[in-house]
N, C-alpha and C positions, 0 to 999 in steps of 0.2 A: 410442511413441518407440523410435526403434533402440537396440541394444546400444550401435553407440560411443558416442553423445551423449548416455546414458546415465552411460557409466564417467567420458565427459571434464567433465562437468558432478560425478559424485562427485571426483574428481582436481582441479576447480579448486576445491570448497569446502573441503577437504583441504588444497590450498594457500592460502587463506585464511587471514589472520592479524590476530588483535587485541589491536593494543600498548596497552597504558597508560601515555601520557607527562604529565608535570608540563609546562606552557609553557614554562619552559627549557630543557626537555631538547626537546623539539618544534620550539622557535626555533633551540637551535644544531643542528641534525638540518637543517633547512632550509635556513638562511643556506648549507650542505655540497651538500647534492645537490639541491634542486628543480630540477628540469629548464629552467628558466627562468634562475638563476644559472649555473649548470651551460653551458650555451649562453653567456652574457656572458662567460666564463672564455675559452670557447674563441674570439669574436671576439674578445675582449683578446690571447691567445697568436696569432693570425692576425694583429692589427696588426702586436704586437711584430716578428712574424716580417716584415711591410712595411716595416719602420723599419728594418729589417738590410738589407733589399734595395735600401733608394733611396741607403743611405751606401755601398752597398757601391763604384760606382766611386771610390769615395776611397781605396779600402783595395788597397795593392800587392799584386799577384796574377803570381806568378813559373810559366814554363812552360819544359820541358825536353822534348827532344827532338832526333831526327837525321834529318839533311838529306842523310844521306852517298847517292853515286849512282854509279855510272859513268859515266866521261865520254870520249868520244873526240874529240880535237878542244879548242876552247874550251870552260871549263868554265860550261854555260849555268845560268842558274837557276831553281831552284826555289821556285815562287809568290812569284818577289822575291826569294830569298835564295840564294845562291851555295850548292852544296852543299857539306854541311861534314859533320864526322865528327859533332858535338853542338852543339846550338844551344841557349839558352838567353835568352830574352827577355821581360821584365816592363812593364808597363805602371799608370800608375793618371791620375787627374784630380787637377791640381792647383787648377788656378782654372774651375770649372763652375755660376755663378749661379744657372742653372734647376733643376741638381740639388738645390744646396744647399736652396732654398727647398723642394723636391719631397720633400728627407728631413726638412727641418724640418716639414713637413705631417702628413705619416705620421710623425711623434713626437707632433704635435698630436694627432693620430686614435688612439693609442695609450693615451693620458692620458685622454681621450674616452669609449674603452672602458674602463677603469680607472672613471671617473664612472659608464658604464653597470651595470657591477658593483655600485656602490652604490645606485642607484638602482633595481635588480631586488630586491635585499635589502631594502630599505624596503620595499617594495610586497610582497614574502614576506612580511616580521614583520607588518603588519597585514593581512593575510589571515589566517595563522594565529591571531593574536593576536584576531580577529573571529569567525573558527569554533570557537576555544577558548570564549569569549564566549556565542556562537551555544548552544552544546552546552552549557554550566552554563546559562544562561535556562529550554532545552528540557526538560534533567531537573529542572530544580527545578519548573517547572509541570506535568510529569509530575504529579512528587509530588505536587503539591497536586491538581491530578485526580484521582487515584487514591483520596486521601483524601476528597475530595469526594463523588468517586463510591461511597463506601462510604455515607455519612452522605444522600444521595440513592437506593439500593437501601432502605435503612433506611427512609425517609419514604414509598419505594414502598409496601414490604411491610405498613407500619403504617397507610397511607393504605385498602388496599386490604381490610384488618379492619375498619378503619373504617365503608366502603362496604359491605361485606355486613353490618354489624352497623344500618345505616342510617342513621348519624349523620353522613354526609358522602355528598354528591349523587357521579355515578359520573363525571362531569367532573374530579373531579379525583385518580381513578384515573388518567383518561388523559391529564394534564395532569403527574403524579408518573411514568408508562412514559413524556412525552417529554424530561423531565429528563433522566431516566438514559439516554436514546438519542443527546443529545446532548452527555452528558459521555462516554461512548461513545466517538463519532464524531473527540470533540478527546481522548481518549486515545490514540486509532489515530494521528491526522495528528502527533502528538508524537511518537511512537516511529518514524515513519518519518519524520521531521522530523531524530532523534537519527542515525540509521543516515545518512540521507542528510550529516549536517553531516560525522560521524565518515569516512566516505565521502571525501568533499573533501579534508578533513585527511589523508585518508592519501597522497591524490594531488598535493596541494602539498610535502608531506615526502619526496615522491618514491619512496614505495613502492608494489609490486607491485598490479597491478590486482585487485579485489579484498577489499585489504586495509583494517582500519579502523586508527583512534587513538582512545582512549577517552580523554578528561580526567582525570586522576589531581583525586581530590577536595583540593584548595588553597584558601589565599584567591586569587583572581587580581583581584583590584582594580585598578583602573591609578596607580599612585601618584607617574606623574611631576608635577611643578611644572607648572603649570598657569598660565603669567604675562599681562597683561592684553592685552587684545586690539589694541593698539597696537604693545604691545612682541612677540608672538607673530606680528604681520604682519612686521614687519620684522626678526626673526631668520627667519622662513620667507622672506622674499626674498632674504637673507644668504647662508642654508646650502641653500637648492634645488638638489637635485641634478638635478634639470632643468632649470632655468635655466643650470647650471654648462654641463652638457650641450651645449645650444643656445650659449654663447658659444663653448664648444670647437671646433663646428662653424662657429662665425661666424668665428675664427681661422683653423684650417683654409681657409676659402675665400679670407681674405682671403693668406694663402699663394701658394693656388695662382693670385690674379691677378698676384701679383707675378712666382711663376715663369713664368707667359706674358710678364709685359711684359718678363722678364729675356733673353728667347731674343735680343731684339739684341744683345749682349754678349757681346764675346769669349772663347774659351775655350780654357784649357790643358793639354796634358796630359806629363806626364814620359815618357820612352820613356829603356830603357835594352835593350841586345842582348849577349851574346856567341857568338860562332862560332870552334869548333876544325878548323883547314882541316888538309887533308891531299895530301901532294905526289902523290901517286896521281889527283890531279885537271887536272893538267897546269901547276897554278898558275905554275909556274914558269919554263914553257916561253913561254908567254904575257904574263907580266907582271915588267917588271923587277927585282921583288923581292918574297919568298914572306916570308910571315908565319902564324906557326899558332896564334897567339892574336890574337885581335882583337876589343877593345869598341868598344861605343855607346852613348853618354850625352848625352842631349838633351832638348828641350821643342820638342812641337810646340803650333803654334796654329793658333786657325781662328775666323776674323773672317767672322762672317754682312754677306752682300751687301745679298738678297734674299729674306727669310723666307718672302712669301707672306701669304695674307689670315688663314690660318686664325685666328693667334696672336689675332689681335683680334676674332676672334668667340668664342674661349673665354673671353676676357677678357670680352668683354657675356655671356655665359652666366653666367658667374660671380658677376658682381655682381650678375646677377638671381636667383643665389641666397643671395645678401651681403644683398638688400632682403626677401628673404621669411626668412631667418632672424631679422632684424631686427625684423621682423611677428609671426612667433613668440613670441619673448621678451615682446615688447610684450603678444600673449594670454596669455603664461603667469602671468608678473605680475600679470595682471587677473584670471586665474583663480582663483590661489593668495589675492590679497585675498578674492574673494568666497568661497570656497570657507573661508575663516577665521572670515570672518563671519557665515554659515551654521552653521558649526559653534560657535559663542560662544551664537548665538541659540538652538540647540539646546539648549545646555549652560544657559543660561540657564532656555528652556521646559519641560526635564527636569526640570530641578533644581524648579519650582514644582509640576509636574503629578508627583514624588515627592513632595513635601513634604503635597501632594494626597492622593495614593495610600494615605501613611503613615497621614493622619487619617483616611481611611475606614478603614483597616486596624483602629484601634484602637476607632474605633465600634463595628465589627462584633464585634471581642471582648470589647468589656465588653457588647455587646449579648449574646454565647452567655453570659456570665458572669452577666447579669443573669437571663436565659431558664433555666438551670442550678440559680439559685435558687429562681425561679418553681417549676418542674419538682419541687425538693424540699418545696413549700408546697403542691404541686395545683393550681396558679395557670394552669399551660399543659401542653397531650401532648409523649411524648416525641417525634412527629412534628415539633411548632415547634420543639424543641431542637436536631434532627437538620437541618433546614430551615437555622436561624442556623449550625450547623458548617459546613453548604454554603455559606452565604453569605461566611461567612470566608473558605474556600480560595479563594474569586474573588476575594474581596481579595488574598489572598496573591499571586494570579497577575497582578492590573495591577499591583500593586507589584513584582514582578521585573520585567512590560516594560519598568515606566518604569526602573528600574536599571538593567536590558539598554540601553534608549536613551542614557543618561546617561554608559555606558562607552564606548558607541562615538564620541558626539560627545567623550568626549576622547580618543579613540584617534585621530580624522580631525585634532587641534588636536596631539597630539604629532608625528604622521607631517608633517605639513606643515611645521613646525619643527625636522624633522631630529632628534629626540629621541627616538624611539620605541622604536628598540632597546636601546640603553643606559637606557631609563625599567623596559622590559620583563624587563631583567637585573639589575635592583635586587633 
């Protein structure tokens, strides 16, 4: 390996860094900079900045300037205006249908992004809130590997006295070396299971490449309300900021059909001028009487003849995006039920296959507890003792998936219901 790739691989692990955040401090960390909010922000400040641009013909716009020229002869003009010493002329739209609708759009589309914004946030707090999750599961059956793996070493070493002493066949030598090879095996993919969740989290919180977030040890339970699956469908079709979304855009269009059908319709605009003349232009030699101040205050209008076809092919354009946004909502709806009632059934199926998990758990310890006493009677080796401690920590370990499973189907029943953040900041 060269020198530089070398240094620059010492220099990135150097800049490497590993936080320890509590899930609050992690969630408000996010909701701030994921790259993903972060982006919504600036579409939202790009609307706004549209919504300024389509009202802006409404809004008086005064311009100063001179006209002054030398003239010999008739004083001719300049692009339409008599030369004059200072010219002064403002212009705005008073009655303009197409626009109106066109800035009413782009306030829709602004409100839209605003929805977008929340709707990137939801989808941030249960990410993070699932890699938080993810990473307390990982280290907790760490542990219990770990300890397993001790009490499995132990049944090795005792197994294999055993074997040379010849009161146990050498089968199960090598049946005690594949235990431990394969608590092993799930001790490695756990720790890189750990690195890689912390990994993620550090990249949804929006920090440097590189960087981890370590789970500050908490309770993180999900402890929002949890309401019946009737009423949870239909606060989630209530408060969907997706669905919001998609009406926002079904507004929006239906907007911009109107401002197409609006172009036949007249339109007016204020026109106001001054011009300071000066006799040095011969005004006076030419025109029976000089004046050196002079307004103009008026309304122009302008009555469409003959538009042309276009108007009423953006019009079909549009409403054939009015019928597929319509189709939309219509899947989102359907998804959102189903996608609730998935998660009920889950929360349901967890909940049984914990309650499952629990009674094996407690088998298994009164089982080391009975094997324990055995143990102090001569009843059984400490190999079976060591054997039951293993047996336990695998309990221990389908009992946190099924908890792991249990949290996440109610993390997928908060986030659909629009709760998830505020459950998360209890």
């Amino acid at each position: 390996m060269k020198a530089p790739v070398v240094f620059f691989l010492i220099a990135f692990s150097a800049a490497a860094e590993v936080r320890t955040l509590t899930l609050r401090e992690a969630l408000d960390i996010a909701l701030k900079q994921n790259p993903d909010v972060v982006l919504a922000r600036l579409d939202q400040q790009r609307a706004r900045a549209q919504n300024t641009i389509e009202k802006d013909p409404f809004v008086p716009k005064v311009f100063a300037g001179s006209g002054a020229a030398y003239t010999n002869g008739f004083p001719m003009s300049i692009d339409g205006n008599a030369p004059a010493v200072l010219q002064a002329k403002t212009q705005m739209a008073i009655f303009n249908r197409p626009q109106s609708l066109r800035a009413a759009q782009a306030n829709e589309s602004a409100r839209g992004a605003e929805i977008d914004i929340g709707l990137r946030q939801d989808e941030v707090a249960y990410r993070v809130a699932s890699l938080f999750f993810d990473a307390d599961q990982a280290a907790r059956s760490l542990t219990a590997i770990e300890l397993q793996l001790q009490s499995l070493t132990r049944v090795r070493e005792l197994t294999a006295v055993r074997v040379s002493e010849g009161r146990e066949v050498s089968i199960e030598s090598s049946r005690a070396d594949l235990k431990v090879l394969q608590a092993q095996q799930r001790q490695a993919e756990l720790a890189d299971s750990i690195a890689d969740t912390e990994t993620s989290l550090a990249q949804v919180l929006g920090f440097n490449p590189g960087d981890r977030v370590q789970p500050a040890q908490e309770d993180r339970r999900v402890t929002g309300q949890i309401d019946s699956e009737e009423a949870a469908i239909q606060q989630a079709l209530d408060n969907s900021r997706e669905i919001k979304r998609l009406e926002s855009n079904l507004q929006g269009k239906n907007l911009e059909i109107k401002s197409y059908k609006a172009e036949r319709l007249p339109k007016a605009n204020l026109i106001a001028q001054y011009s300071l003349l000066s006799r040095f232009n011969n005004y006076d030699k030419f025109f029976p009487r000089f004046q050196r101040n002079n307004f103009e205050l008026g309304v122009s209008f302008e009555i469409p003849i003959l538009t042309g076809r276009s108007s009423a092919a953006y019009v079909v354009q549009a409403q054939m995006d009015v019928d597929k946004i319509r189709v939309q909502i219509g899947q989102t709806r359907g998804r959102i039920t189903g996608d609730l009632q998935h998660a009920y059934r889950d929360i349901r199926r967890t909940e049984s296959a914990q309650k499952l998990a629990r009674a094996d758990l407690d088998l298994a310890r009164e089982q080391l507890s009975l094997d324990l006493t055995r143990y102090d009677e001569g009843q059984v080796t400490m190999a079976q003792v060591e054997a039951s401690r293993a047996a336990e920590q695998e309990k221990w370990i389908v009992y946190y998936d099924t908890q792991h499973a249990l949290e996440v189907a109610r993390l997928t029943v908060l986030r659909q219901t629009g709760t998830l953040v505020a459950s998360l900041r209890q």
